[in-house]
N, CA, C and O atoms as a GROMACS GRO file, in nm:
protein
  280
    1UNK      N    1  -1.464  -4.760   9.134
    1UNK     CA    2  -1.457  -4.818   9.267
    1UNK      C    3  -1.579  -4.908   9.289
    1UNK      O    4  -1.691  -4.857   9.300
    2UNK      N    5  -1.562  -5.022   9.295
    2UNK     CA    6  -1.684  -5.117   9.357
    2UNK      C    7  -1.717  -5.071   9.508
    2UNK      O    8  -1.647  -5.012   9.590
    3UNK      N    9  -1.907  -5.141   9.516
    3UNK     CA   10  -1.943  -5.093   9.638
    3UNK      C   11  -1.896  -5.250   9.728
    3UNK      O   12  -1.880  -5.363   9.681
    4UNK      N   13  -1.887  -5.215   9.830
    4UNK     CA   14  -1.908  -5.315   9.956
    4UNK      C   15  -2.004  -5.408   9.918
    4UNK      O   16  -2.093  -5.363   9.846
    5UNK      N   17  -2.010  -5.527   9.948
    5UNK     CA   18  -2.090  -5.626   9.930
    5UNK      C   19  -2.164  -5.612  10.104
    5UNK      O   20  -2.088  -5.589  10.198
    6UNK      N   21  -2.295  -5.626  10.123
    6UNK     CA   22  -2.344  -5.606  10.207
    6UNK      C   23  -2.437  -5.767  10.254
    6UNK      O   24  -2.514  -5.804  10.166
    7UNK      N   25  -2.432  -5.822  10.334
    7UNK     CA   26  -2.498  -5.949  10.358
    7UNK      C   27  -2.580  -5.915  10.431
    7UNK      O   28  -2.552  -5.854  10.535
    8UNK      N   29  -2.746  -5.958  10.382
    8UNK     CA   30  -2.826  -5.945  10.466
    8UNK      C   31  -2.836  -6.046  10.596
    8UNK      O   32  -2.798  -6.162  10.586
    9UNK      N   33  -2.884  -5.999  10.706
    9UNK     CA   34  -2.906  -6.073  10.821
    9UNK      C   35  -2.992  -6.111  10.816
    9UNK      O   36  -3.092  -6.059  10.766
   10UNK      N   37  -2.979  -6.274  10.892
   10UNK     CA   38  -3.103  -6.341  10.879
   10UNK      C   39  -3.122  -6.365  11.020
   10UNK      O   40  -3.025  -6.340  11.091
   11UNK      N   41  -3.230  -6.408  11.077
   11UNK     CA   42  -3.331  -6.416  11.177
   11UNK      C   43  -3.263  -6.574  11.234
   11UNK      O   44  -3.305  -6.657  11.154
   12UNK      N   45  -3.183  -6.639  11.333
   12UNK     CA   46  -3.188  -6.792  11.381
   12UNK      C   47  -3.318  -6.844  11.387
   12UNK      O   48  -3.390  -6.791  11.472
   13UNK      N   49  -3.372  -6.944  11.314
   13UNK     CA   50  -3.495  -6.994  11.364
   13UNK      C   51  -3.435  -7.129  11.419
   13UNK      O   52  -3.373  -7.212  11.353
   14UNK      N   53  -3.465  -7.133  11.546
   14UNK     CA   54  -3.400  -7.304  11.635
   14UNK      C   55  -3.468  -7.386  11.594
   14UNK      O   56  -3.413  -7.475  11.529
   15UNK      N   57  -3.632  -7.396  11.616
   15UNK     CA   58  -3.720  -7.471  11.544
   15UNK      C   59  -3.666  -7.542  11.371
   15UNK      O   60  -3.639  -7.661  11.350
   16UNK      N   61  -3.664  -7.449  11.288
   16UNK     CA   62  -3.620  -7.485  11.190
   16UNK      C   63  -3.481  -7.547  11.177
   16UNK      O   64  -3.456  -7.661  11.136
   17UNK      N   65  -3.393  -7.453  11.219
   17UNK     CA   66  -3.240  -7.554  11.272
   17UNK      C   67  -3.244  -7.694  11.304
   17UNK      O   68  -3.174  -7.785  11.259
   18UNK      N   69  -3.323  -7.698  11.379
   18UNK     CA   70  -3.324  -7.867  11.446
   18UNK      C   71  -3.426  -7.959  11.380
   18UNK      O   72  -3.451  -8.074  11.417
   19UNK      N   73  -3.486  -7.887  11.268
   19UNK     CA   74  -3.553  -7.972  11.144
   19UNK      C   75  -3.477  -8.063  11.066
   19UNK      O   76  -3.476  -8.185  11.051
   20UNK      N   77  -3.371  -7.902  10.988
   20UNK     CA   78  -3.290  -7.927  10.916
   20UNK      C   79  -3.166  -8.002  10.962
   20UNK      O   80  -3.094  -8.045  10.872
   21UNK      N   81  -3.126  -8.026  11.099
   21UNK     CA   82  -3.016  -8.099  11.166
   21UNK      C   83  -3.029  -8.189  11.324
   21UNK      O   84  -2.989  -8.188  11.440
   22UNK      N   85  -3.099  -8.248  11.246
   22UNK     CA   86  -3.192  -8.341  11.360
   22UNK      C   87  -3.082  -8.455  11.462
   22UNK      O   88  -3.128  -8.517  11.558
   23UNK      N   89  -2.956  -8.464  11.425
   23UNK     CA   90  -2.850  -8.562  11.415
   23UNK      C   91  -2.776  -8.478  11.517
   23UNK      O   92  -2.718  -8.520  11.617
   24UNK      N   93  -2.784  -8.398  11.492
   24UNK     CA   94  -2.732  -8.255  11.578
   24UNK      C   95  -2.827  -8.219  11.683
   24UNK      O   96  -2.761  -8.130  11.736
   25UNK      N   97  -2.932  -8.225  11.747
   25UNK     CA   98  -3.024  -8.158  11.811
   25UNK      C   99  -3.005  -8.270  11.955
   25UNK      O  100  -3.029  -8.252  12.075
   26UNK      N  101  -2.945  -8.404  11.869
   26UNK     CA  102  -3.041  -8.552  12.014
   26UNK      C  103  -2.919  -8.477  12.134
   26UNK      O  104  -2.819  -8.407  12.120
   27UNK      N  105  -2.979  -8.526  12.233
   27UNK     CA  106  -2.876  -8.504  12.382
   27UNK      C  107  -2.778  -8.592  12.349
   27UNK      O  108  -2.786  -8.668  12.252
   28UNK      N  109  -2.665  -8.587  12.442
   28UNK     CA  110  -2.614  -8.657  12.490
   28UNK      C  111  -2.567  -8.693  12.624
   28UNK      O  112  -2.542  -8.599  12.700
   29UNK      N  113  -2.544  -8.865  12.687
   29UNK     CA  114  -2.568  -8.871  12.802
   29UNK      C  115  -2.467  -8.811  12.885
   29UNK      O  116  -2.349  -8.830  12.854
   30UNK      N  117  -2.501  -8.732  13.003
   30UNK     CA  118  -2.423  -8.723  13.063
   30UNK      C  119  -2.381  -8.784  13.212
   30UNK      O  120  -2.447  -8.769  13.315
   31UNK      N  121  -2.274  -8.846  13.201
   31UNK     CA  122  -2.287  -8.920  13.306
   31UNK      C  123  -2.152  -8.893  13.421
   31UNK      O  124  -2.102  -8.981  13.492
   32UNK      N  125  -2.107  -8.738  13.417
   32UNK     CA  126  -2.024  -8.735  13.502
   32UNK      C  127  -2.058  -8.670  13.642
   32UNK      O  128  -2.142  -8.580  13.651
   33UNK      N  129  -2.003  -8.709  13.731
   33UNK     CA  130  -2.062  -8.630  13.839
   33UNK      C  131  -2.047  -8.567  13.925
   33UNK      O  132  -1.945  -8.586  13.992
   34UNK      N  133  -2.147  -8.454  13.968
   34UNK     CA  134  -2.130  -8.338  14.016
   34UNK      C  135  -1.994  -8.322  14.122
   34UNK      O  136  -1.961  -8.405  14.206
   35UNK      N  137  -1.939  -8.219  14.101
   35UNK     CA  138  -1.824  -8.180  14.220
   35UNK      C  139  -1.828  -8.078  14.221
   35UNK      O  140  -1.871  -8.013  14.126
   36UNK      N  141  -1.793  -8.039  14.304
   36UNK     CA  142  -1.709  -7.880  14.356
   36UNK      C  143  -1.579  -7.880  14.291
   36UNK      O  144  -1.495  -7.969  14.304
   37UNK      N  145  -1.566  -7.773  14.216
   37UNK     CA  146  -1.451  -7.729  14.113
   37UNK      C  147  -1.339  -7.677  14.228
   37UNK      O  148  -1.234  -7.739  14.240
   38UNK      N  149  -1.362  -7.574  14.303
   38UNK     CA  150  -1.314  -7.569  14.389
   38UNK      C  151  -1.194  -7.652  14.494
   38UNK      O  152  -1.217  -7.755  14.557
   39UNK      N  153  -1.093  -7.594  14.494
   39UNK     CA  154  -0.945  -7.606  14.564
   39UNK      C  155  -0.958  -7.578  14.695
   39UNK      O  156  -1.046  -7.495  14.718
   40UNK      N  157  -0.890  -7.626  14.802
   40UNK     CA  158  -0.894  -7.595  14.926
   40UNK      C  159  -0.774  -7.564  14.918
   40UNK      O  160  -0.692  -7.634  14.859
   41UNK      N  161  -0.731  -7.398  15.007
   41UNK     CA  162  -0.644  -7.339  14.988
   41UNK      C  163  -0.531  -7.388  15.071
   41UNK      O  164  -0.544  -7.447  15.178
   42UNK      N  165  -0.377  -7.349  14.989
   42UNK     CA  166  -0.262  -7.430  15.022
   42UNK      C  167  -0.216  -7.348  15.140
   42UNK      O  168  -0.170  -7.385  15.248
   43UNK      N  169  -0.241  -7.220  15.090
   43UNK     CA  170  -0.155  -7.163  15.229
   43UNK      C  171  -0.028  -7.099  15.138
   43UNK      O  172   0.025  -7.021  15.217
   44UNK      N  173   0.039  -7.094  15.021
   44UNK     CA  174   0.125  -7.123  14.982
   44UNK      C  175   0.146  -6.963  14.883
   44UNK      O  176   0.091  -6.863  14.929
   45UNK      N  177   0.212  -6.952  14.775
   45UNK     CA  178   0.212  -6.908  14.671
   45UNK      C  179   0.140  -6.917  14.538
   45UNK      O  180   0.177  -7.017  14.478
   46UNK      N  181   0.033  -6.832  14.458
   46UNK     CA  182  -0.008  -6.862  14.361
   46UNK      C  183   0.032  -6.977  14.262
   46UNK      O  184  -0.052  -7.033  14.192
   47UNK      N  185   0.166  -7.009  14.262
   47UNK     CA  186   0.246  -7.073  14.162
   47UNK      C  187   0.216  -7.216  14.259
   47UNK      O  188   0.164  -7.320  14.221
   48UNK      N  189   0.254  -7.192  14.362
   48UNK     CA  190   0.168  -7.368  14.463
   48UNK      C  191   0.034  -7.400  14.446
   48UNK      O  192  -0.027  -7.503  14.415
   49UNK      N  193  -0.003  -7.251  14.481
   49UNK     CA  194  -0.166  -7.347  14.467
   49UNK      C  195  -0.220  -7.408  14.371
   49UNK      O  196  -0.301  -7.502  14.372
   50UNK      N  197  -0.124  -7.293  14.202
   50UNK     CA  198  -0.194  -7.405  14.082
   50UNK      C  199  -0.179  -7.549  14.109
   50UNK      O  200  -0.264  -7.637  14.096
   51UNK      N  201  -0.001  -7.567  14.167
   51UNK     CA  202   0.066  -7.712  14.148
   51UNK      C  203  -0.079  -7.791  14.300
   51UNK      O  204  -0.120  -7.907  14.310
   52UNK      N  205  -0.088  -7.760  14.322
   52UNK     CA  206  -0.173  -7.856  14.471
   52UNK      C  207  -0.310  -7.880  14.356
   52UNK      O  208  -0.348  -7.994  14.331
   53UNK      N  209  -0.398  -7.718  14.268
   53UNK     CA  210  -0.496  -7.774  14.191
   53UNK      C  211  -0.489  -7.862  14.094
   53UNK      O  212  -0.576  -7.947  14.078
   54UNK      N  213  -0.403  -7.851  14.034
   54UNK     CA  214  -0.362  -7.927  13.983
   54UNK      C  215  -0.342  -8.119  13.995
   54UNK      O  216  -0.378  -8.214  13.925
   55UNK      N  217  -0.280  -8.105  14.098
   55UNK     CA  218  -0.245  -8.249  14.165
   55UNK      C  219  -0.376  -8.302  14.219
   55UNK      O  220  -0.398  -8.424  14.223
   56UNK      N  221  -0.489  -8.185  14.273
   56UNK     CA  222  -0.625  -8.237  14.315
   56UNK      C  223  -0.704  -8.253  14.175
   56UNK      O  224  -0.789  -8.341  14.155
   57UNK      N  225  -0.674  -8.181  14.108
   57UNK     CA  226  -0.786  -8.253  14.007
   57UNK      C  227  -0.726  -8.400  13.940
   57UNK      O  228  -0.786  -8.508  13.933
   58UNK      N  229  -0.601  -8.371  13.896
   58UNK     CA  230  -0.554  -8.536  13.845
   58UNK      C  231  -0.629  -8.635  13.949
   58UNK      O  232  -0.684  -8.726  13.887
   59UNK      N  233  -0.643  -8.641  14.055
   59UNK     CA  234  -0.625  -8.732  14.155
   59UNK      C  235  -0.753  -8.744  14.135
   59UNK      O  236  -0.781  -8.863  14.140
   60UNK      N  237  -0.864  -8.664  14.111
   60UNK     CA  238  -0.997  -8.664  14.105
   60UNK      C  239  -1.023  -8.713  13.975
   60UNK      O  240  -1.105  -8.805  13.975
   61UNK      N  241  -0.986  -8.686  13.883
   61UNK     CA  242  -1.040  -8.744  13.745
   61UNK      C  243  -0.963  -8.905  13.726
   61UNK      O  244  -1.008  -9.002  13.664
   62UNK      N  245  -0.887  -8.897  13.771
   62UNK     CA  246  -0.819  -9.061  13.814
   62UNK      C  247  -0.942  -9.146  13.874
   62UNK      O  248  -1.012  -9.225  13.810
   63UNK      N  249  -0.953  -9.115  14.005
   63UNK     CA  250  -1.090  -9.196  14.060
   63UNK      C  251  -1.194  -9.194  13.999
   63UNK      O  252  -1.271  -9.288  14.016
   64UNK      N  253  -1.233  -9.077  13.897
   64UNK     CA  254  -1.380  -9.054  13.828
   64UNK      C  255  -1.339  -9.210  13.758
   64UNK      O  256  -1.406  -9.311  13.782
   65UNK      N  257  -1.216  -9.208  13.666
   65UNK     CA  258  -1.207  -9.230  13.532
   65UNK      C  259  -1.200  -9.404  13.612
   65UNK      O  260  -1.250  -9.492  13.542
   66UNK      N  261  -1.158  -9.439  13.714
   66UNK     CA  262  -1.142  -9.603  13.743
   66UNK      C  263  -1.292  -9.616  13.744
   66UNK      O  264  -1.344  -9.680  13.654
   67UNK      N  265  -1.368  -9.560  13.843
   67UNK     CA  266  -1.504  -9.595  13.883
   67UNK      C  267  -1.625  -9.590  13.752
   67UNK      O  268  -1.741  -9.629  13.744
   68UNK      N  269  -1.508  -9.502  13.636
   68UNK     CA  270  -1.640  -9.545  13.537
   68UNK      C  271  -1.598  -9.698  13.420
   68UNK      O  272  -1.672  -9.750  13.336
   69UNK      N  273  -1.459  -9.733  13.457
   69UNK     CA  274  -1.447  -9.836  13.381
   69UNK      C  275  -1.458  -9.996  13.487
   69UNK      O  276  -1.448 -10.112  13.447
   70UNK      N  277  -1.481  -9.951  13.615
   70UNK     CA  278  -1.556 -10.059  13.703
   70UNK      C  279  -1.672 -10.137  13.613
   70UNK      O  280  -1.741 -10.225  13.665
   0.00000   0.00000   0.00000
């Protein structure tokens, strides 16, 4: 019967991580902006309110998405 192969654990060093993957570490910009995730309630049935969140966020990422190709 063979034993289990056992892998030692190693320690994350971030410092070193972002030595070795520097391409990986830069930011990136972010340029969307802040909202309230948040639905104002329909009044309705669970199964409505998705369809109303729904219809509010399209409508919201619509205007994001014109005003960033302005």
């Amino acid at each position: 019967m063979q034993e289990p192969i056992v892998e030692a654990q190693i320690e994350f060093d971030p410092v070193r991580w972002a030595q070795l993957n520097p391409w990986l570490s830069e930011g990136q910009a972010d340029d969307r902006i802040p909202m309230n995730g948040s639905v104002k309630d329909s009044g309705g049935p669970p199964s409505v309110q998705r369809a109303f969140a729904r219809q509010s966020h399209q409508a919201m990422f619509k205007k994001w998405s014109q005003a960033r190709h302005d």
